[in-house]
C-alpha positions as CSV (number, residue, x, y, z in Angstrom):
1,X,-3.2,-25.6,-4.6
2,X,-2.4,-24.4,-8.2
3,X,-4.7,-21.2,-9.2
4,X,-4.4,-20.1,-12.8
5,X,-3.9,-16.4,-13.1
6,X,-3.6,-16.7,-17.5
7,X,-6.8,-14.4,-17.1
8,X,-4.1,-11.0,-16.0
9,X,-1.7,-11.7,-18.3
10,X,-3.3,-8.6,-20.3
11,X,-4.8,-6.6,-17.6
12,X,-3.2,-3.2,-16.5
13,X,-3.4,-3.5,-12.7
14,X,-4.7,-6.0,-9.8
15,X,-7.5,-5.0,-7.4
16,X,-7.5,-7.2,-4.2
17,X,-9.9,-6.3,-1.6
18,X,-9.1,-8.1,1.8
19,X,-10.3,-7.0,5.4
20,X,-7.1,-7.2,7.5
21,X,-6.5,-7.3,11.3
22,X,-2.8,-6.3,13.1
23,X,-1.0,-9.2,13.9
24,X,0.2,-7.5,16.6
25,X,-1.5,-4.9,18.6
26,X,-4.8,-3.7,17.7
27,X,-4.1,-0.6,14.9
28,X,-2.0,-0.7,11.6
29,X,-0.3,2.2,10.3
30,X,-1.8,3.4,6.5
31,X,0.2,4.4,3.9
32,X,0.5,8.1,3.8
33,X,1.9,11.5,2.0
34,X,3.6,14.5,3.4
35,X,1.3,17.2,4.0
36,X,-1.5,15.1,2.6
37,X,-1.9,12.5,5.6
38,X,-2.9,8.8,5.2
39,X,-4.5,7.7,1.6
40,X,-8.8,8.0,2.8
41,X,-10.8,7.7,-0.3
42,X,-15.0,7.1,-0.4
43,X,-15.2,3.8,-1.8
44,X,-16.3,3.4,-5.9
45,X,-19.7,1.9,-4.7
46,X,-20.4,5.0,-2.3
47,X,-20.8,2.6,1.1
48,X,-18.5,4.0,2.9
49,X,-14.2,4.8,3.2
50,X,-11.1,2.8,1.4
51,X,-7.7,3.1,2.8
52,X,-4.5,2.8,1.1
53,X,-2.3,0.2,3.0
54,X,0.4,0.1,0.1
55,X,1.0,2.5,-2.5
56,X,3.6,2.7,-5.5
57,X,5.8,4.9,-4.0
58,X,6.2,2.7,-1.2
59,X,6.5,-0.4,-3.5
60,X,9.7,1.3,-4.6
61,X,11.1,2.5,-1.8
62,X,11.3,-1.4,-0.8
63,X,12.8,-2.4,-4.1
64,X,15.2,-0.2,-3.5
65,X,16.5,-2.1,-0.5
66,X,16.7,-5.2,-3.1
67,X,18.6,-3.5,-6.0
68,X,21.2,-1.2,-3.8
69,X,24.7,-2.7,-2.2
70,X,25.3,-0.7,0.9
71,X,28.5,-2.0,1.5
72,X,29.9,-0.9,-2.2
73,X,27.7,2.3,-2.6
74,X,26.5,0.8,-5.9
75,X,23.8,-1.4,-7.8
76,X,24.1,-4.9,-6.5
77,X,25.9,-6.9,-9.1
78,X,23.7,-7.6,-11.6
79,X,22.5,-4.3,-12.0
80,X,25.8,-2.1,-12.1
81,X,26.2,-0.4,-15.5
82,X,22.8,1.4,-14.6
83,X,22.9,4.8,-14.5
84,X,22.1,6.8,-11.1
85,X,23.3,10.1,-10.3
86,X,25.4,10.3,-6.9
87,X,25.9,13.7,-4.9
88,X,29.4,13.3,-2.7
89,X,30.9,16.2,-0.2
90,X,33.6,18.1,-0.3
91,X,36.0,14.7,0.5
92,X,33.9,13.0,-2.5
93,X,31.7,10.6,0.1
94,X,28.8,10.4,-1.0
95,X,25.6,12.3,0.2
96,X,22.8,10.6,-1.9
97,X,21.9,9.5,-4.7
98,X,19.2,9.5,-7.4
99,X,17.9,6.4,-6.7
């Protein structure tokens, strides 16, 4: 099935709205914020409560998985040469990074 999506090519954002079920078991887990709890908001049209199941931050944190090499401590190839800032102990092994 081929869907044309040319119509986003010069929109901003994407809003789907899905109802979802677990796969497994019968709750999921929204996303959520330190000392803030999981993302409720009223919905735009008044009817009722939205839940954030993904937000930005989140997005990120995932990419992050995609651009870092674990076993060099470093962007993954194609990305070295990007700057990051890197905090090491006293033995320079490092702590964390910026990323």
């Amino acid at each position: 099935m081929n869907i044309d999506i040319s119509a986003l090519d010069n929109e901003p954002r994407l809003l789907i709205e899905a109802s979802l079920r677990p796969i497994q078991g019968s709750r999921f887990q929204p996303a959520g914020f330190p000392n803030l709890g999981p993302s409720v908001y009223e919905s735009p049209d008044g009817d009722g409560q939205i839940v954030l199941v993904e937000s930005a931050q989140s997005m990120a944190n995932r990419l992050e998985s995609v651009c870092w090499d674990d076993v060099h401590n470093n962007w993954v190839e194609s990305l070295r040469g990007l700057p990051f800032v890197e905090v090491q102990d006293k033995e320079g092994k490092p702590l964390t990074n910026s990323l």
